[in-house]
Every structure is written in C-alpha cells, then in structure tokens.
MOPAC internal coordinates of N, CA, C and O (Angstrom, degrees):
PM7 1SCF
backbone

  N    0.0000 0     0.00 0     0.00 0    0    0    0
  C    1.4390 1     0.00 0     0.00 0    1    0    0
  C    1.5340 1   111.54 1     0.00 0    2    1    0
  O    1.2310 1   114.72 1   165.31 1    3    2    1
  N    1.0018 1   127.61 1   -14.69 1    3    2    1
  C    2.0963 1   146.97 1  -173.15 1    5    3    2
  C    1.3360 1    86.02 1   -80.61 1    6    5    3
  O    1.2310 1   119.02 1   131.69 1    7    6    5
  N    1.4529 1   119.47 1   -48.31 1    7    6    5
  C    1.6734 1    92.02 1  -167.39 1    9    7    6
  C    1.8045 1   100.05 1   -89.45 1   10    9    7
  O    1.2310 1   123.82 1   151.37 1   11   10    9
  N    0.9391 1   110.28 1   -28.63 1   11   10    9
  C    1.7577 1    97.48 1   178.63 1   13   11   10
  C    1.6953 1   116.33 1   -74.59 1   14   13   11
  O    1.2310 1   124.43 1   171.94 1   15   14   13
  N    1.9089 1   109.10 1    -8.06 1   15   14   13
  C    1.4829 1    96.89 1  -173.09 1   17   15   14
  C    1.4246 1   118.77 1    54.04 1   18   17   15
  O    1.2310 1   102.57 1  -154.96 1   19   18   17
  N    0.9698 1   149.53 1    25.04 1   19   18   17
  C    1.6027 1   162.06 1   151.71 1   21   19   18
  C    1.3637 1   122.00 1  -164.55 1   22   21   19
  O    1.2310 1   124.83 1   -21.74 1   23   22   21
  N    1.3129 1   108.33 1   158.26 1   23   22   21
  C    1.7790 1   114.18 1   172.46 1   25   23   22
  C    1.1586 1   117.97 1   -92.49 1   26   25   23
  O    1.2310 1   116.01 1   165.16 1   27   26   25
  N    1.7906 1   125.19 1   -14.84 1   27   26   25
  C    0.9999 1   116.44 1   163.19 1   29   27   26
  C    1.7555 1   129.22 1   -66.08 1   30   29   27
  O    1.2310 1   125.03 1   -54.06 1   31   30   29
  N    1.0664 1   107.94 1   125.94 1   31   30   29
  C    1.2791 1   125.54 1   164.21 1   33   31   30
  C    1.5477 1   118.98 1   -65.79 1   34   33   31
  O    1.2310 1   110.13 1   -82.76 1   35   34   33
  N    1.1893 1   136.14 1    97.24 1   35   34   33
  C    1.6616 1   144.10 1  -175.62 1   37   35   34
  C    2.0894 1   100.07 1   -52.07 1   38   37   35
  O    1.2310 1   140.66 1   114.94 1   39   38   37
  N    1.2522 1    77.52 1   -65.06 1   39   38   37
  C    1.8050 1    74.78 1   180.00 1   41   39   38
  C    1.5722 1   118.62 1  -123.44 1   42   41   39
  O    1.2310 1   122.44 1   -61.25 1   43   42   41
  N    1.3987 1   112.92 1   118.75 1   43   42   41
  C    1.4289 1   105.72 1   156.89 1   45   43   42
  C    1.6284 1   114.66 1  -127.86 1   46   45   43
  O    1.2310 1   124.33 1   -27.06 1   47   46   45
  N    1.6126 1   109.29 1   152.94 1   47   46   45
  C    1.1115 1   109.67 1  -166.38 1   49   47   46
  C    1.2340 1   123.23 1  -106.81 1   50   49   47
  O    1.2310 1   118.85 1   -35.97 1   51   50   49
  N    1.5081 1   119.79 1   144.03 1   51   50   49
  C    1.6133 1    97.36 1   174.98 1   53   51   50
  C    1.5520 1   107.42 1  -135.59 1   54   53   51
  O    1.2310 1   105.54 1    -8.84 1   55   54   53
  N    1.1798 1   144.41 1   171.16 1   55   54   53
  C    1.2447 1   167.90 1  -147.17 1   57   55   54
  C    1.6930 1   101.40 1   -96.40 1   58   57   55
  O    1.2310 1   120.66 1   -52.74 1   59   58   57
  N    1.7236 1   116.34 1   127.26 1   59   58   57
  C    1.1844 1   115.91 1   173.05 1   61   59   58
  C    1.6406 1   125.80 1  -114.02 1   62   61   59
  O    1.2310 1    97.71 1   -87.03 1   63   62   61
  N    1.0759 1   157.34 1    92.97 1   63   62   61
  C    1.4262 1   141.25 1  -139.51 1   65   63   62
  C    1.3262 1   127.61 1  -138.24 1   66   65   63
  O    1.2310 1   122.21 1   -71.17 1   67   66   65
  N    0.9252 1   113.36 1   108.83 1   67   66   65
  C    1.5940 1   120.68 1  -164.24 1   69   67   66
  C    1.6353 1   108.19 1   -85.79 1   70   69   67
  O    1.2310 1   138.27 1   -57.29 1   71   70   69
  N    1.7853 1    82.20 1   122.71 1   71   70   69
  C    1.6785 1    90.09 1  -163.83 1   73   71   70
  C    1.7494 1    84.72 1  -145.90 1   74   73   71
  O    1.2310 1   133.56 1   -44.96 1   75   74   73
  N    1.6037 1    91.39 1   135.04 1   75   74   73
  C    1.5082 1   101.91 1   174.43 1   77   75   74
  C    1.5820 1   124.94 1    36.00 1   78   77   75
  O    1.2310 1   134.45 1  -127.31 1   79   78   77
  N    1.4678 1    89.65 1    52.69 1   79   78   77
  C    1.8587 1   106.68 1   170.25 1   81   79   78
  C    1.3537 1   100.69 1    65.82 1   82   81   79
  O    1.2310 1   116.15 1  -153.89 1   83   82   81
  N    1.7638 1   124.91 1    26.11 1   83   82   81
  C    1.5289 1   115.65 1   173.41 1   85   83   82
  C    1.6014 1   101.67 1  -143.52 1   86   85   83
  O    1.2310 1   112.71 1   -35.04 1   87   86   85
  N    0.9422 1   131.37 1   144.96 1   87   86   85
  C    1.3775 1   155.22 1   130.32 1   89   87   86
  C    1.3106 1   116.70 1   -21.59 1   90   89   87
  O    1.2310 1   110.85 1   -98.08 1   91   90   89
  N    1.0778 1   134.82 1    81.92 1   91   90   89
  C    1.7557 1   128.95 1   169.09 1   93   91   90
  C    1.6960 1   125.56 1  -124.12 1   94   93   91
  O    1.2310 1   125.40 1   -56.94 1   95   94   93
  N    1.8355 1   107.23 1   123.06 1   95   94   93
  C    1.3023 1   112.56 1  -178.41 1   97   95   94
  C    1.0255 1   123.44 1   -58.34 1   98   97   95
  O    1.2310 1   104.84 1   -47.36 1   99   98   97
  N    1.0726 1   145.63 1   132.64 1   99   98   97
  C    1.6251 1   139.16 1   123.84 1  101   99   98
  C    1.4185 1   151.75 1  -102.17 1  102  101   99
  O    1.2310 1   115.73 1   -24.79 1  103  102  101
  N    0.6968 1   125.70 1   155.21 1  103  102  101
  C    1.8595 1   117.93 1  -168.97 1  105  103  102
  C    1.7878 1    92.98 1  -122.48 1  106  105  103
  O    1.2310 1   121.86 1   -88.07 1  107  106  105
  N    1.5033 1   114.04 1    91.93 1  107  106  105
  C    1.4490 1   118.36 1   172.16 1  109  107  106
  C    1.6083 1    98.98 1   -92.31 1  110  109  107
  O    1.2310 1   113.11 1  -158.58 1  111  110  109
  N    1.2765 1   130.63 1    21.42 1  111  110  109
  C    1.7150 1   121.35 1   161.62 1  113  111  110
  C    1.2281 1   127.81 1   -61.34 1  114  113  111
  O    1.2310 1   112.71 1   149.06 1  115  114  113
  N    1.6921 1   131.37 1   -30.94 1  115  114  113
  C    0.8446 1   135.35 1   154.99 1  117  115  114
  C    1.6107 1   156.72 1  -112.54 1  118  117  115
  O    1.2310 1   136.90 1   -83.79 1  119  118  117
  N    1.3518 1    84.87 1    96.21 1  119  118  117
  C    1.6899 1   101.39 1   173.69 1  121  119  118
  C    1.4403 1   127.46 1   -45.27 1  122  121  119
  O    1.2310 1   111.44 1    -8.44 1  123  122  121
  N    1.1285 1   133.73 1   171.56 1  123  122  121
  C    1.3896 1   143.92 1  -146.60 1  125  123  122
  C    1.7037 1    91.54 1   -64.43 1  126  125  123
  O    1.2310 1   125.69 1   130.26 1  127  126  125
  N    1.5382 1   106.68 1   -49.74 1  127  126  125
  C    1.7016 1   109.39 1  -139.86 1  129  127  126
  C    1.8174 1    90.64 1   -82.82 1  130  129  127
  O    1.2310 1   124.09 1   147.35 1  131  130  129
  N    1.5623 1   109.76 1   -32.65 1  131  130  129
  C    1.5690 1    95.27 1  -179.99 1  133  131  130
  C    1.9204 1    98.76 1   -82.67 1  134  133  131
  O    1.2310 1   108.19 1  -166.32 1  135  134  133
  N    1.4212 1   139.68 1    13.68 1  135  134  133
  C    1.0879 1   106.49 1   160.59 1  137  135  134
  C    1.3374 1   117.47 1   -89.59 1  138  137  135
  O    1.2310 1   129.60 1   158.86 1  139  138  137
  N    1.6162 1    99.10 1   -21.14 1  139  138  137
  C    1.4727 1    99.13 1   178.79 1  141  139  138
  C    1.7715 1   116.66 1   -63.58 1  142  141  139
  O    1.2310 1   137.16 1   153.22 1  143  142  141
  N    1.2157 1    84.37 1   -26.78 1  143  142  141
  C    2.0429 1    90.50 1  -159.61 1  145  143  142
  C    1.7516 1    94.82 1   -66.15 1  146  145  143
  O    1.2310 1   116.14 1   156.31 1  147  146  145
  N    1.8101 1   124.93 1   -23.69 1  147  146  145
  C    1.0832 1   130.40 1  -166.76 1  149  147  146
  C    1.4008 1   105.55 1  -117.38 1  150  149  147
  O    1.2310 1   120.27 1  -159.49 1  151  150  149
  N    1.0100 1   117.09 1    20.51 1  151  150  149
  C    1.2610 1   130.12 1   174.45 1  153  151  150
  C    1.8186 1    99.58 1    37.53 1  154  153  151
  O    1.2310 1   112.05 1  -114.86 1  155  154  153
  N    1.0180 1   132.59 1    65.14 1  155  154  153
  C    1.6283 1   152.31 1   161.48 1  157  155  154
  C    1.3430 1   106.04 1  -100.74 1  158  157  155
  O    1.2310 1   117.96 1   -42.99 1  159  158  157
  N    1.5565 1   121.48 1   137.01 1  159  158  157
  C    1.3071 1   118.07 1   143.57 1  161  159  158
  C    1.7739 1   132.17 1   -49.18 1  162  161  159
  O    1.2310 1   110.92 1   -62.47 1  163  162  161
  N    0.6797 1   134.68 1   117.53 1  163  162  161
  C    1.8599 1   119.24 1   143.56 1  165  163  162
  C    0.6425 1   145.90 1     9.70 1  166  165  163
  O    1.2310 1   102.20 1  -115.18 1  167  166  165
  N    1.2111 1   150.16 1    64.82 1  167  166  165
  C    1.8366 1   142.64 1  -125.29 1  169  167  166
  C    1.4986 1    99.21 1  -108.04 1  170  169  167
  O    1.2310 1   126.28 1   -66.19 1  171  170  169
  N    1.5116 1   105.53 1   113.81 1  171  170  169
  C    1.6822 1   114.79 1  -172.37 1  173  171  170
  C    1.4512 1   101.91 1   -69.62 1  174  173  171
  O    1.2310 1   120.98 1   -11.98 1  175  174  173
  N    1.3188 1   115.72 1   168.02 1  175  174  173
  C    1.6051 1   133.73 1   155.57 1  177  175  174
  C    1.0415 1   132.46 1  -160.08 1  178  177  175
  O    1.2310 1   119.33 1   -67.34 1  179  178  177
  N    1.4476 1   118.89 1   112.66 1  179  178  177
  C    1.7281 1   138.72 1  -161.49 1  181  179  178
  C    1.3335 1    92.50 1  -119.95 1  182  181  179
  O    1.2310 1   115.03 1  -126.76 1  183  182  181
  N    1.5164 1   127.04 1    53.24 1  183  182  181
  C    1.8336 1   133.41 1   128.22 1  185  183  182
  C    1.6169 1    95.28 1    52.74 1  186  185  183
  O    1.2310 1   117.96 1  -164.47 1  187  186  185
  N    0.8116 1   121.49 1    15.53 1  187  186  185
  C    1.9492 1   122.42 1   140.11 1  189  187  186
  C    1.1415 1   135.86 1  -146.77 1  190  189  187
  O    1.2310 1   116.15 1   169.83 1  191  190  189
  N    1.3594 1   124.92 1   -10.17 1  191  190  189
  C    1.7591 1   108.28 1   156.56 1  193  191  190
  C    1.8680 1    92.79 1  -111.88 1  194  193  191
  O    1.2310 1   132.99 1   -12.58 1  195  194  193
  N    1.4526 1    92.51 1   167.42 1  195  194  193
  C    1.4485 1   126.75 1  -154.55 1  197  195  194
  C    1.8892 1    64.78 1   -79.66 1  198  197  195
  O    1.2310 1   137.19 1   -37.51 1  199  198  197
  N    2.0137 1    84.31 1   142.49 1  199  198  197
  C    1.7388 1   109.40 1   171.08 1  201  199  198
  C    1.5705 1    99.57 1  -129.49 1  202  201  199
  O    1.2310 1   111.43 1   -84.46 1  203  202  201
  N    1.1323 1   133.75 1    95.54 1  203  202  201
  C    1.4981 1   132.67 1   174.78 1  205  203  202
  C    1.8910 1   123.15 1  -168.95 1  206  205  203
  O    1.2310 1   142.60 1   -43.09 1  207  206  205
  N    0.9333 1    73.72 1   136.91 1  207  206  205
  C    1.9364 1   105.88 1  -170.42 1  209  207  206
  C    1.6359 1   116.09 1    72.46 1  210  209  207
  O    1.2310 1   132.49 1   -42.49 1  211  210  209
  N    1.1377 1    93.47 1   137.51 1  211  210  209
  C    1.3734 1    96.78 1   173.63 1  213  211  210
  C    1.4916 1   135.23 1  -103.70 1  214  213  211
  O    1.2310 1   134.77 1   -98.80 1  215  214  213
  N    1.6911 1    89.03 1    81.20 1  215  214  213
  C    1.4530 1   129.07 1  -160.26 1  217  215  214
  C    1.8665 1   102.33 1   -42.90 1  218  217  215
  O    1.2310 1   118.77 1   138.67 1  219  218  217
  N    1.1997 1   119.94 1   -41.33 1  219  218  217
  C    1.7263 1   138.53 1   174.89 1  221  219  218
  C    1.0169 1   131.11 1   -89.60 1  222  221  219
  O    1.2310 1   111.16 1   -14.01 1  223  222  221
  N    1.6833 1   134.24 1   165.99 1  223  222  221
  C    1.6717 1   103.68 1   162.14 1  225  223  222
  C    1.6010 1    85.96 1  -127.24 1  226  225  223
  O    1.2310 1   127.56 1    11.15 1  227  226  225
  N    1.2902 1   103.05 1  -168.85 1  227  226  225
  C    1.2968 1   108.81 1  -171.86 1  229  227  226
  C    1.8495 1   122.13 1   -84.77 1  230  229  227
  O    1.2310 1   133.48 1  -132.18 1  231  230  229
  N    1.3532 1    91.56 1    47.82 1  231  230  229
  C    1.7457 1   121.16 1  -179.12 1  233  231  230
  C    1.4009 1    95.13 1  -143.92 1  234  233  231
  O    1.2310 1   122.43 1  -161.59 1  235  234  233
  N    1.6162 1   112.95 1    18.41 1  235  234  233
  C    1.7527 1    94.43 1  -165.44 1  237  235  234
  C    1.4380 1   133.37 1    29.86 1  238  237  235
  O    1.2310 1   126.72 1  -147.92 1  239  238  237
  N    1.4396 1   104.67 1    32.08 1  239  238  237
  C    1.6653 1    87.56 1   159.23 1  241  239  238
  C    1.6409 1   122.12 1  -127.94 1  242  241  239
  O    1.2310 1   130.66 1     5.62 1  243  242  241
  N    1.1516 1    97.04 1  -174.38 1  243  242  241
  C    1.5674 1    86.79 1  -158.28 1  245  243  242
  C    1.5011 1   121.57 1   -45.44 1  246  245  243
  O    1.2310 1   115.36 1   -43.36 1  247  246  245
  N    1.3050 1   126.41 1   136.64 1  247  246  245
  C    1.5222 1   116.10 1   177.99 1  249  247  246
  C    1.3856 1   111.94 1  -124.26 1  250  249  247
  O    1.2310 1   111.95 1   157.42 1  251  250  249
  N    1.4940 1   132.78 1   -22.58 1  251  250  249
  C    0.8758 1   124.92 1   158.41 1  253  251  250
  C    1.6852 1   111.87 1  -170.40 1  254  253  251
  O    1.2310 1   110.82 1    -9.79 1  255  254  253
  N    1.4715 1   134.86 1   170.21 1  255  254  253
  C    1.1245 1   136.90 1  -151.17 1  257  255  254
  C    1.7523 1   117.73 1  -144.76 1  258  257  255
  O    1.2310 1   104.81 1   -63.08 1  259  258  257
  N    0.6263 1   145.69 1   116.92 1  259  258  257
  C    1.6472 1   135.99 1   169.08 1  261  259  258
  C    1.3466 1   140.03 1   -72.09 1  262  261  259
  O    1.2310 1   119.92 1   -97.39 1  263  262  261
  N    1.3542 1   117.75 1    82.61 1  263  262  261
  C    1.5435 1   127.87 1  -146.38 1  265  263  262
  C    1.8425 1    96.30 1   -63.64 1  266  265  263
  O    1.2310 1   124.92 1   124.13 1  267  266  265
  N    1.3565 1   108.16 1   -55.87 1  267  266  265
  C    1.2858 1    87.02 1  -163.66 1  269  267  266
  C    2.0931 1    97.84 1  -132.09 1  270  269  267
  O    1.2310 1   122.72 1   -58.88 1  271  270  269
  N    1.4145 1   112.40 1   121.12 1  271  270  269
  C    1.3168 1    86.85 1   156.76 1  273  271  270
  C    1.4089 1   148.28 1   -95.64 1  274  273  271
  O    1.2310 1   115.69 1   -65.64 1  275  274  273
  N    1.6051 1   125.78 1   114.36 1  275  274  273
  C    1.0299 1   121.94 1  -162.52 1  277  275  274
  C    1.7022 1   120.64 1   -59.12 1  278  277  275
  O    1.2310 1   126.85 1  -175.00 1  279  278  277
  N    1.1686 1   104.43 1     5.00 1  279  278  277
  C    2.0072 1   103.23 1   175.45 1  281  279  278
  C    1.9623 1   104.31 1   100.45 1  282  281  279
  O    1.2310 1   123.51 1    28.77 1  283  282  281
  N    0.9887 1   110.88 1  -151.23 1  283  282  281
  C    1.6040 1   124.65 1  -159.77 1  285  283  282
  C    1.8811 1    94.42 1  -129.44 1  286  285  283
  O    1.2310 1   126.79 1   -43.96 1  287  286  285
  N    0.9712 1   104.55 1   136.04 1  287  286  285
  C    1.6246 1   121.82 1   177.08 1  289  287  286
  C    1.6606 1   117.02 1  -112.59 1  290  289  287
  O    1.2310 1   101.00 1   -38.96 1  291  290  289
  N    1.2249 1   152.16 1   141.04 1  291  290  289
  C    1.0894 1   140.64 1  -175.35 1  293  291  290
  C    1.3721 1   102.98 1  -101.71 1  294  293  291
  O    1.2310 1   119.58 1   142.80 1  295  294  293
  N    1.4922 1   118.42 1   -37.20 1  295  294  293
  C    1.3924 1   144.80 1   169.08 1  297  295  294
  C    2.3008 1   103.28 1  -114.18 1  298  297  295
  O    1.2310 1   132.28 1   -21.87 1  299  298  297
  N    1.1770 1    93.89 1   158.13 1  299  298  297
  C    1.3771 1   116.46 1  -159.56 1  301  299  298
  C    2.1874 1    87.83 1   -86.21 1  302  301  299
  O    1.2310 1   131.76 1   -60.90 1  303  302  301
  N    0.9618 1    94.90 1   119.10 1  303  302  301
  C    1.8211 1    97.53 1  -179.54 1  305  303  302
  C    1.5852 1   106.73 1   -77.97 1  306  305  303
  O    1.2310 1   115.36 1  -124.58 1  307  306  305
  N    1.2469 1   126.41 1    55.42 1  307  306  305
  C    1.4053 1   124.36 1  -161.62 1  309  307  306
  C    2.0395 1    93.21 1   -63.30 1  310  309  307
  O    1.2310 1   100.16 1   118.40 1  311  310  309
  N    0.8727 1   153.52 1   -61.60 1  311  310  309
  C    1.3590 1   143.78 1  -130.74 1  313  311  310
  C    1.6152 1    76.77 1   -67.29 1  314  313  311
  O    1.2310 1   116.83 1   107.41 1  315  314  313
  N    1.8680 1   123.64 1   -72.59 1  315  314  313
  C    0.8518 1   109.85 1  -150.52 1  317  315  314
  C    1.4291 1   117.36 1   -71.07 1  318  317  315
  O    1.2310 1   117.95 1   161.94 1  319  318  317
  N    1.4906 1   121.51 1   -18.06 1  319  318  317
  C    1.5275 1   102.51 1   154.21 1  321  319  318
  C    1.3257 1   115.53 1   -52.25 1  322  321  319
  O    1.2310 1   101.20 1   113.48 1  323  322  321
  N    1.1902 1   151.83 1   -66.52 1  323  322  321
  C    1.6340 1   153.95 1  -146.78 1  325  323  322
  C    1.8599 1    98.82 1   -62.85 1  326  325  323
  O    1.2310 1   122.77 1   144.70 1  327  326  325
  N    1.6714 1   112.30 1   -35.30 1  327  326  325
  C    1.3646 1   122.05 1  -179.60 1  329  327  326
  C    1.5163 1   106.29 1   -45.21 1  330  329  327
  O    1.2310 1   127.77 1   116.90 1  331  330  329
  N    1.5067 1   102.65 1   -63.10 1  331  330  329
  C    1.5114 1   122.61 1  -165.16 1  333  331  330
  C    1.8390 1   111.08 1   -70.51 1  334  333  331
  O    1.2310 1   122.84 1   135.68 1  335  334  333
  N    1.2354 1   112.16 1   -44.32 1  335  334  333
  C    1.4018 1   116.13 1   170.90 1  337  335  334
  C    1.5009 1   100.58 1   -57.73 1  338  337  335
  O    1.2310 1   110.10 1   116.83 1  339  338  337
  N    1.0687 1   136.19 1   -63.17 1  339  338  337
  C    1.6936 1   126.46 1  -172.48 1  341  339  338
  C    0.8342 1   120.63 1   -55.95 1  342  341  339
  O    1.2310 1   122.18 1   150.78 1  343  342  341
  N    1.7653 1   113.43 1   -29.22 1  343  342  341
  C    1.7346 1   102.01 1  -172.42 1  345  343  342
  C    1.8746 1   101.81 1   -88.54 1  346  345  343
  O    1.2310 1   128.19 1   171.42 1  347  346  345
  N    1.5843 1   101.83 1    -8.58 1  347  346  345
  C    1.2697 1    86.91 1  -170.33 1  349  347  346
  C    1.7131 1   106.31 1  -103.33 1  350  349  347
  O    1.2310 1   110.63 1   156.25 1  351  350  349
  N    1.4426 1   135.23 1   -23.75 1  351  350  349
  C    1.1831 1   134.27 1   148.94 1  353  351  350
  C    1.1776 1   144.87 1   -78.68 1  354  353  351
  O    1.2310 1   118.79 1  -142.62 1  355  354  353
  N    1.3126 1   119.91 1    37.38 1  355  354  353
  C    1.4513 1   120.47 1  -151.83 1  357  355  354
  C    1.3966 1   118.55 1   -60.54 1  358  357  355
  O    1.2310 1   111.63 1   143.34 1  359  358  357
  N    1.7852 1   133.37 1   -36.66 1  359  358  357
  C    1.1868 1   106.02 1   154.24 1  361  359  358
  C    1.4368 1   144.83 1   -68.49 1  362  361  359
  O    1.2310 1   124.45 1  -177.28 1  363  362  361
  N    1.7560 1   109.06 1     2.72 1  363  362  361
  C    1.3330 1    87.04 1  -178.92 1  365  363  362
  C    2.3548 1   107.05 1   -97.02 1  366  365  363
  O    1.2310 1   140.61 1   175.24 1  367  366  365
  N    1.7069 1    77.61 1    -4.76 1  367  366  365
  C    1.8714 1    88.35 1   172.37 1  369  367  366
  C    1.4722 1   109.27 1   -81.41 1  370  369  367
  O    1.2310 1   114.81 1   173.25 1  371  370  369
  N    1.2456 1   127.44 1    -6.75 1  371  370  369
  C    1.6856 1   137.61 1  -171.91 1  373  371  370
  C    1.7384 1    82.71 1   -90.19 1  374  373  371
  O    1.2310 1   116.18 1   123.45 1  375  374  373
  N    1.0383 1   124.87 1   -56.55 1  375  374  373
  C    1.4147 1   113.73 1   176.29 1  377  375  374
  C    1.2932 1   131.75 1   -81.47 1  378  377  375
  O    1.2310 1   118.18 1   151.16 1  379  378  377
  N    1.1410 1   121.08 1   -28.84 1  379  378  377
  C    1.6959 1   109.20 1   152.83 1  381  379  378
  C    1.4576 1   115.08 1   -47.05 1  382  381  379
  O    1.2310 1   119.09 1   119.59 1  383  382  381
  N    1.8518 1   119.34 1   -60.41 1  383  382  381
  C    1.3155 1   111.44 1   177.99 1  385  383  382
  C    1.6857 1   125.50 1   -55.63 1  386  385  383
  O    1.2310 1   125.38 1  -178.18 1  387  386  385
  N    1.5869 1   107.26 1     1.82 1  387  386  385
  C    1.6024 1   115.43 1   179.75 1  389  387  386
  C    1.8001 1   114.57 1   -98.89 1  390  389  387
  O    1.2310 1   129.53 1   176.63 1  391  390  389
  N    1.9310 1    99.23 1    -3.37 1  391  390  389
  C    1.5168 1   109.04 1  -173.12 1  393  391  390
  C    1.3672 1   106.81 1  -131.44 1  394  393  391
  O    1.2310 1   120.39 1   -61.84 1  395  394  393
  N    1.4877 1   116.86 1   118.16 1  395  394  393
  C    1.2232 1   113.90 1  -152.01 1  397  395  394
  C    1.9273 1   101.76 1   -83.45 1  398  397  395
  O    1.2310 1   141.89 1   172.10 1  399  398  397
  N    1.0351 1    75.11 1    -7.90 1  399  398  397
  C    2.3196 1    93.55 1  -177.80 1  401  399  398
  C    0.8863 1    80.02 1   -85.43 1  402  401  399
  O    1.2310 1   103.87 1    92.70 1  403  402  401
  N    1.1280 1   147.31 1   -87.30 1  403  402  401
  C    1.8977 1   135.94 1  -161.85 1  405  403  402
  C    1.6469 1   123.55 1   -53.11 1  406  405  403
  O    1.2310 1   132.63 1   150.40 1  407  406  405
  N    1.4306 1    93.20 1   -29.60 1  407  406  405
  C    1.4547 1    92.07 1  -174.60 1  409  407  406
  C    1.7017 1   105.33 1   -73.13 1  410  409  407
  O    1.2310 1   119.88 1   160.99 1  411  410  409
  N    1.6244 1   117.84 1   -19.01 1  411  410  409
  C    1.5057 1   102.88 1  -164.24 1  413  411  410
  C    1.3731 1    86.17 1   -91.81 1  414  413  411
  O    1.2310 1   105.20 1  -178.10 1  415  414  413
  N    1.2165 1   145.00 1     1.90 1  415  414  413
  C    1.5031 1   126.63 1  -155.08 1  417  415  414
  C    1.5863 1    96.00 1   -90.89 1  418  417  415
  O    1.2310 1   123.00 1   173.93 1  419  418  417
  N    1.6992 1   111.86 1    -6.07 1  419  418  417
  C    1.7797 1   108.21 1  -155.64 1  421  419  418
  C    1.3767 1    94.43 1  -114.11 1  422  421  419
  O    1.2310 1   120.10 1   180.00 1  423  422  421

C-alpha cells in the first residue's frame, strides 16, 4: 500500500454471465488459499443472484467496498485502465517507468 499511497484500488474486475435470461456477477479471483491468507469467507454461487466482493472478513467486518462501478466491457478497455492507474499511482508508475522488466510487462 506505501507504494500505491492509498488502499483504494482504481480498478477491480469482476465476471459478468448471462444465465437464464439474467445477467449475473461474479468475482471467481478468489480461491480457498487466498481467502484464507486474507482471512475472507468463500463467496458461494448458485447461477442466479450476483456472487461478488468480499464486502466482510471472517470477523464480519468491513473488508472491502466498491467505490465506483465502471459498467460491463465486451473487450477489456486496457488504455483507459492504464490512463486511470497513472494518474492515480504515480509513484508506483515513476518506478515501473525506472524498470525496464516492469515497464514491458504493462
């Protein structure tokens, strides 16, 4: 979090899926071993209500929140993600542009 200077996260993504004439989210990023490592529950999904973020931890308290949702993509908007991450992390993008191994990975 030192190199991003905030806890907010600009973009995270989650999964959209059209099942039985409906639209339903999910966040399949976390598997058993990263809920354990973050102490999160498991986030069930029975293919009709929306399963995503793991709003609690397993003390029920807050663990995390979704400031803004950017909508549904058909294709992944990478420029304007990379836009928004730079303007919003700039020292940890001052150091990617200082590592030429990091810089090709983006």
């Amino acid at each position: 979090m030192d190199l991003l200077e905030t806890d907010v996260f600009m973009w995270h993504g989650y999964s959209v899926l059209y099942l039985e004439g409906k639209w339903v989210k999910a966040t399949p990023a976390f598997n058993i071993e990263m809920c354990t490592r973050f102490g999160v529950k498991p986030l069930g999904f029975n293919g009709v209500d929306d399963s995503f973020m793991h709003e609690f931890n397993e003390q029920d308290k807050k663990h995390m929140e979704y400031l803004t949702d950017y909508g549904f993509f058909a294709d992944l908007p990478h420029e304007r993600i990379i836009t928004s991450l730079k303007s919003s992390y700039p020292k940890f993008f001052a150091l990617v542009e200082n590592n030429k191994s990091i810089k090709d990975s983006f």
